[in-house]
C-alpha positions as CSV (number, residue, x, y, z in Angstrom):
1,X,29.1,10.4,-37.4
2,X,26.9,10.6,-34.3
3,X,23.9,12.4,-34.4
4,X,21.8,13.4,-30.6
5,X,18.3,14.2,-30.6
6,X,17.4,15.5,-27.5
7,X,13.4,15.7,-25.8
8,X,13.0,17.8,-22.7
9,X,9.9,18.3,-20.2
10,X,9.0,19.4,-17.2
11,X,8.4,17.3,-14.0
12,X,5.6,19.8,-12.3
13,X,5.1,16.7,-9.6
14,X,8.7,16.9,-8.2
15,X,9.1,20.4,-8.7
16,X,8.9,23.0,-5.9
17,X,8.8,26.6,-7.4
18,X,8.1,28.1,-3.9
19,X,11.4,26.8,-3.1
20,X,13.1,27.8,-6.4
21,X,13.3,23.9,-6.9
22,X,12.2,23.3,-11.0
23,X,13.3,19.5,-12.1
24,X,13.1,18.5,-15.7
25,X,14.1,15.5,-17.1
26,X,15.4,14.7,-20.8
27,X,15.6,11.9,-22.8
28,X,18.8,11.8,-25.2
29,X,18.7,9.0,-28.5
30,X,22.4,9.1,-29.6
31,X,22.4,7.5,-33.2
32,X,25.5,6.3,-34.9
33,X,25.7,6.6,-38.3
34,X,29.0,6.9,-39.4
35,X,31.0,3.3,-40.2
36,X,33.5,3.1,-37.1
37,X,32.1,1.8,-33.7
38,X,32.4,4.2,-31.1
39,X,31.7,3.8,-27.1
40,X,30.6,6.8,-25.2
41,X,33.5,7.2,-22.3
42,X,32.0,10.2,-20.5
43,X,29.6,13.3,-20.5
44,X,29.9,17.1,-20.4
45,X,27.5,19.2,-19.8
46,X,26.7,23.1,-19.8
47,X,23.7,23.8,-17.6
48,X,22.8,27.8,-17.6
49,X,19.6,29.4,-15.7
50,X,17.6,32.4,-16.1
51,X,19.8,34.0,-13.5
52,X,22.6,32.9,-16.1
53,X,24.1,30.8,-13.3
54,X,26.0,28.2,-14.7
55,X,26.6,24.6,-13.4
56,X,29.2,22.3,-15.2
57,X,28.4,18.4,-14.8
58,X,31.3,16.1,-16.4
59,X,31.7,12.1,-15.6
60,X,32.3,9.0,-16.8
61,X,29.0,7.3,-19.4
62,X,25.5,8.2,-18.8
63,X,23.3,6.8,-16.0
64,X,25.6,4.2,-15.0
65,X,26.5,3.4,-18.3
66,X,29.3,4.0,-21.2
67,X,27.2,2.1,-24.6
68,X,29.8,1.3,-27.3
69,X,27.6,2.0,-30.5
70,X,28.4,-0.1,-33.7
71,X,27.6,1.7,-37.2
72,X,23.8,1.9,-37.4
73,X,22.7,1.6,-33.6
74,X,21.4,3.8,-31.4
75,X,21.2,4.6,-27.5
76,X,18.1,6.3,-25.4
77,X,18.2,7.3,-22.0
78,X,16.8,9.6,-19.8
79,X,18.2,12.1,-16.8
80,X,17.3,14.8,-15.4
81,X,18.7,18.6,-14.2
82,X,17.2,20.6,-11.0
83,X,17.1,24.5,-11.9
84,X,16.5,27.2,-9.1
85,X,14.4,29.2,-12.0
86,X,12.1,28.1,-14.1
87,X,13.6,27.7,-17.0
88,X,17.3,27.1,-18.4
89,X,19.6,25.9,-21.2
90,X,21.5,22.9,-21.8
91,X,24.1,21.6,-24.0
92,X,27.8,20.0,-23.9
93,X,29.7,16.9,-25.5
94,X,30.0,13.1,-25.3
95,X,33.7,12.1,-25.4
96,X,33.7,9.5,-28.0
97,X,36.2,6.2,-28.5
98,X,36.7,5.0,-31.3
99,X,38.2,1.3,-31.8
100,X,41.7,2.4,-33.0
101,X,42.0,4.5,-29.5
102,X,41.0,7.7,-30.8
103,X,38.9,10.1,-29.2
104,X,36.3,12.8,-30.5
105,X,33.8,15.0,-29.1
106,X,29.9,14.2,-30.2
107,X,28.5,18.0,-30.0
108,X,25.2,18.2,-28.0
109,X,23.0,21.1,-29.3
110,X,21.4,23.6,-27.2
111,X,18.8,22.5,-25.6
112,X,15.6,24.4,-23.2
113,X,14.6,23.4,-20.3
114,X,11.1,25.2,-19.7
115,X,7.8,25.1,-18.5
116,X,4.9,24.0,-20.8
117,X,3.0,27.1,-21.9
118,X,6.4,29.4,-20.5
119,X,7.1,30.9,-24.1
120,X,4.4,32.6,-25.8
């Protein structure tokens, strides 16, 4: 079983609202605790605006990297998403593999990407 936690903020210093430019970065711990190994092949991800303008991002691993996670290990890392409004939504899937060859998706739950102080 592979469990995400997921811990967003907003990068006010690279940002440029006057340019609908709003970067945000994330960090992403990806636990395993199930009792296969599994190594993370690639990424998906679901990336909607307050305009609901959707972009799709899929590749292989995460920053550079595809960590193979054996029962009881975990993997941080952070990245980052540019929105043209100030504030968003992500989520998507990891494509997992598992020793024996088999593949299964690792869920990543909604996520928002927004200003601090944005909701009330």
């Amino acid at each position: 079983m592979i469990d995400i936690h997921v811990s967003a903020r907003y990068l006010e210093d690279q940002s440029q609202p006057a340019n609908n430019k709003y970067v945000y970065s994330y960090t992403i711990r990806i636990e395993n605790n199930g009792v296969e190994s599994a190594k993370l092949e690639s990424r998906y991800w679901h990336i909607t605006d307050a305009n609901s303008q959707v972009q799709e991002v899929q590749g292989l691993g995460v920053v550079g990297e595809q960590p193979n996670l054996q029962p009881g290990q975990s993997y941080t890392y952070t990245s980052g998403a540019i929105l043209e409004t100030s504030s968003g939504t992500m989520h998507g899937h990891y494509t997992m593999l598992k020793d024996d060859g088999s593949k299964f998706n690792a869920q990543i739950p909604v996520f928002a990407l927004v200003q601090p102080l944005a909701l009330h």
